[in-house]
C-alpha positions in Angstrom: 63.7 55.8 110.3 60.4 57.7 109.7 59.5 55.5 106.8 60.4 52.4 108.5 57.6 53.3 111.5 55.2 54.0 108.4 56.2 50.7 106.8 55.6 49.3 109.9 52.5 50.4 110.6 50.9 49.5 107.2 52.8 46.1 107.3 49.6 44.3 107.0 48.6 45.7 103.6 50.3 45.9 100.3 53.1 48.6 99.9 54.3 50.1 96.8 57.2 52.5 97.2 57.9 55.1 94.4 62.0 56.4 95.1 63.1 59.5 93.3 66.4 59.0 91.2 68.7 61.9 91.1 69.1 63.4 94.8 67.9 60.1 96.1 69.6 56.9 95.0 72.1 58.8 93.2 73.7 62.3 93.8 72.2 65.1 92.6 75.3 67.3 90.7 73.6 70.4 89.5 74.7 70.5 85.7 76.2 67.0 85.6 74.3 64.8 83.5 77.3 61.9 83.0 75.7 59.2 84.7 78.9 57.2 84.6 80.2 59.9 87.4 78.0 60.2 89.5 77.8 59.2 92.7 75.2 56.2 94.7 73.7 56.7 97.5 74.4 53.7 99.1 71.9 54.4 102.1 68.6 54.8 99.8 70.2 51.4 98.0 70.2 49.5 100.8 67.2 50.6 102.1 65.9 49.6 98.9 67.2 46.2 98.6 65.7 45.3 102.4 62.6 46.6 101.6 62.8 44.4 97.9 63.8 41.6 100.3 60.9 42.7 103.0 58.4 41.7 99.7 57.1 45.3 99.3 56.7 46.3 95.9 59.9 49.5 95.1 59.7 51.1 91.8 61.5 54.1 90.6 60.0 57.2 89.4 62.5 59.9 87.3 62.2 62.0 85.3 64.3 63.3 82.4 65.4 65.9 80.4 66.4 63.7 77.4 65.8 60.5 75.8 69.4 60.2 75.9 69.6 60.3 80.1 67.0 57.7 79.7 69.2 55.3 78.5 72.0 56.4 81.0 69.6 56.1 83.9 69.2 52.2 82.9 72.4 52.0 82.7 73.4 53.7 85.8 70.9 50.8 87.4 72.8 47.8 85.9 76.3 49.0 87.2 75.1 50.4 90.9 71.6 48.4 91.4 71.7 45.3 89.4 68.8 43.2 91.9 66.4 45.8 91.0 64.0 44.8 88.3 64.8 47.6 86.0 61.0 46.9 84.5 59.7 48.4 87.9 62.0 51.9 86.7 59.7 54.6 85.2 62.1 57.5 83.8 59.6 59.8 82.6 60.8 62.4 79.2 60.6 65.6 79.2 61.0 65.0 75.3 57.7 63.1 75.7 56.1 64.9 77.6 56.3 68.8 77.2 55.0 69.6 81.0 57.2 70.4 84.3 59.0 67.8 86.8 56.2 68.2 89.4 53.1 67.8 87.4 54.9 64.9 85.3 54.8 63.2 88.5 51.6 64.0 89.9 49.8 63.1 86.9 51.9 59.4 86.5 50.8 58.6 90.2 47.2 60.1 89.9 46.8 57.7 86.9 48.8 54.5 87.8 48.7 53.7 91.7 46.9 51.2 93.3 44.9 53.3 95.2 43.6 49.6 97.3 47.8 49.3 98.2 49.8 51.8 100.4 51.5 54.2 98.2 55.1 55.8 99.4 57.2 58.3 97.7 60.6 59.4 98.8 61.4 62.8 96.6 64.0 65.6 97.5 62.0 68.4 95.3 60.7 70.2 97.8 58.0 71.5 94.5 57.3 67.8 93.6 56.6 66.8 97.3 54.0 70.3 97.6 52.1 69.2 94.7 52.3 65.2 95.1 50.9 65.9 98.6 48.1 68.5 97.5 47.0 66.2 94.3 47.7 62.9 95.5 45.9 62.0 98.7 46.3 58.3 98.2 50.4 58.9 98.8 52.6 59.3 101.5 55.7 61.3 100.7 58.7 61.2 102.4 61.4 63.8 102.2 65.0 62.1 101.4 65.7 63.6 104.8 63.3 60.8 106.8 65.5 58.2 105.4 68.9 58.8 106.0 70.3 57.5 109.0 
């Protein structure tokens, strides 16, 4: 896997690694918001639970139409990924914060990386990845694609 070889290469520093939610650990079903239906990826989860295991520092970073899917997302977490520490889950509110998906992500990694530590993300917005990339020169994103096996 391409992130692997990057993981590898950078094994000697610190690595935090930001995952996308919906469309990465968990399928993306345009329109379905019931979090009690929809389906894990179990590829990103175990990918995430050897990296956990590896020592590397994985956090989650989603964002949200509603306060509401908030509390779903958490939820979602305890029933499909209960070893992950759900403190290292950042679900981002669109209810909070009036601004669109990409720049709601840009501006939380701009503002709350360790820019000493190597800094992954693994996205499937093809618009999120442009302007991570463009804004955010201390991370390395990964399409969902260079994961999957």
């Amino acid at each position: 896997m391409k992130i692997l070889d990057y993981i590898n290469e950078n094994k000697d520093k610190k690595i935090d690694i930001y995952f996308d939610m919906d469309g990465v650990i968990c399928e993306y079903d345009i329109g379905n918001f019931d979090y009690n239906t929809i389906r894990p990826i179990n590829n990103t989860i175990n990918l995430m639970k050897k990296l956990i295991d590896d020592g590397i520092n994985v956090y989650i970073l989603s964002i949200c139409k509603t306060n509401k899917i908030v509390d779903e997302k958490y939820e979602y977490l305890d029933k499909h990924i209960p070893f992950f520490d759900k403190d290292k889950a950042i679900f981002l509110s669109k209810e909070e914060i009036n601004s669109e998906s990409k720049d709601m992500k840009s501006d939380y990694l701009t503002n709350n990386i360790n820019k000493k530590n190597v800094n992954i993300l693994v996205d499937d917005d093809i618009t999120i990845i442009k302007k991570i990339t463009s804004d955010n020169k201390d991370v390395k994103v990964f399409h969902i694609s260079s994961i999957i096996e």
